[in-house]
N, C-alpha and C positions, 0 to 999 in steps of 0.2 A: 330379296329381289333376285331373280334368274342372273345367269351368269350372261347370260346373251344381250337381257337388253341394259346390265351394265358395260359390255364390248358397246353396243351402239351408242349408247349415251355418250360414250368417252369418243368415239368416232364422231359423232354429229357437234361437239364441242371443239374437237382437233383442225387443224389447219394446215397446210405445208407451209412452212418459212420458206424465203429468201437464204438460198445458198449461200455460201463466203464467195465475196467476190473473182475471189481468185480462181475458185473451180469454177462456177457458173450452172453445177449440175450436181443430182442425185446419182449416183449407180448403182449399178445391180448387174449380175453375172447371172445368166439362168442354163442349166441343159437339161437337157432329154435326150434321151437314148443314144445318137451323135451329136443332134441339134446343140448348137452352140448362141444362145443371144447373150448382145450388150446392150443394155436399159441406161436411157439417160431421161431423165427427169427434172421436169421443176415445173414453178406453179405459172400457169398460161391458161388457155382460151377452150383445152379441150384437143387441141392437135394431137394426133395418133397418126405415127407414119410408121411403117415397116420400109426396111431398104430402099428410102426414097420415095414410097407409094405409100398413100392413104390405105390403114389396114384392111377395109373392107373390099378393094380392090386385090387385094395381095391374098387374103385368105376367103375362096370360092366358097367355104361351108359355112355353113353356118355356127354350128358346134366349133368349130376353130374361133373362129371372132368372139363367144360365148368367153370362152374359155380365155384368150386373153384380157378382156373388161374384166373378166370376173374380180380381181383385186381390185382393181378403182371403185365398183359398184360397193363391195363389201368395204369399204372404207367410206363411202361416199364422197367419192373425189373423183368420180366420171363429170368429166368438164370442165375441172379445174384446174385439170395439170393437162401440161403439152409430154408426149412421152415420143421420143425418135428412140430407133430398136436399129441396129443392126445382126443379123442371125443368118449362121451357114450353117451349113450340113444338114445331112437325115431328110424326112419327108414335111409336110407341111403339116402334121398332125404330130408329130415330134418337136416342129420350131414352136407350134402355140403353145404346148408344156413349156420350152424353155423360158417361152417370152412371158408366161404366168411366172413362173418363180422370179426373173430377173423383175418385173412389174413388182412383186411383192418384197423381193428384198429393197427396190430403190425407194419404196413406199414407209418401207421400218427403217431405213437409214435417215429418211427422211422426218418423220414422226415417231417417234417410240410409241407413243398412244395407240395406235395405230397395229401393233403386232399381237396384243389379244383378239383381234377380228379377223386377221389374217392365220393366225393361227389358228380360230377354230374352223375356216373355213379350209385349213391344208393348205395356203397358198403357198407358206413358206416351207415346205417338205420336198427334198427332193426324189422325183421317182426313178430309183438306180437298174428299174428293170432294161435291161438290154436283148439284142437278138443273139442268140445262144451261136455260139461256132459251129462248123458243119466237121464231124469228126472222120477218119480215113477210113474205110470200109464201108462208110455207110452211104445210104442216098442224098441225108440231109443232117439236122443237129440229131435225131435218132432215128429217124425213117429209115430200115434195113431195103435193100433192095429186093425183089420178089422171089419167094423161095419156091424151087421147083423140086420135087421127089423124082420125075423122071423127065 
């Protein structure tokens, strides 16, 4: 059997428990590039809020919104878990990377089952690419300024 649809099997079996009462929540820390989210999790109706707002209110693009479901869809737990995010810094295309990883890590905190499907899908990798510093002589991080012979 493919390595794939034993990840699903073991997914479409899996479930999220009930937290310890004392936390009341899953977590997950996600960044990108500055973006910084906090993932809280557990199992509810399907709620998705970004900083107070329904995500698809909060992320205009499409590809943004894509990109944060994509853990829950790859686990099959799109509508079963309520997930609130708080996320600062960077751009809106930097917060949806973070809130992907902090989604997938509160999802393998949540389920151990659960982290071969996120793992093949990348959720739980994180991307360390940054914007490169702008160095002293130059125009930008290596963009020389216009050279003139006369």
């Amino acid at each position: 059997m493919p390595e794939d649809s034993k990840a699903a099997e073991a997914v479409s079996s899996a479930t999220i428990p009930a937290p310890d009462p004392k936390k009341h929540y899953f977590w997950g820390t996600g960044r990108r590039k500055t973006a910084v989210a906090r993932v809280r999790l557990r199992a509810g109706a399907g709620k998705f809020e970004v900083n107070t707002k329904d995500f698809e209110k909060y992320f205009t693009e499409d590809r943004d919104r894509q990109d944060v479901v994509a853990p829950l869809k790859a686990t099959q737990t799109l509508g079963k878990v309520d997930v609130f995010v708080n996320v600062k810094g960077g751009g809106l295309a930097g917060q949806a990377g973070a809130i992907m990883l902090g989604v997938a890590r509160a999802l393998k905190l949540a389920n151990s089952e659960y982290e071969p499907a996120l793992r093949a899908g990348g959720y739980l990798t994180r991307d360390s690419r940054k914007v490169e510093r702008k160095k002293y002589g130059k125009s930008g991080a290596r963009r020389s300024f216009q050279f003139s012979k006369r």
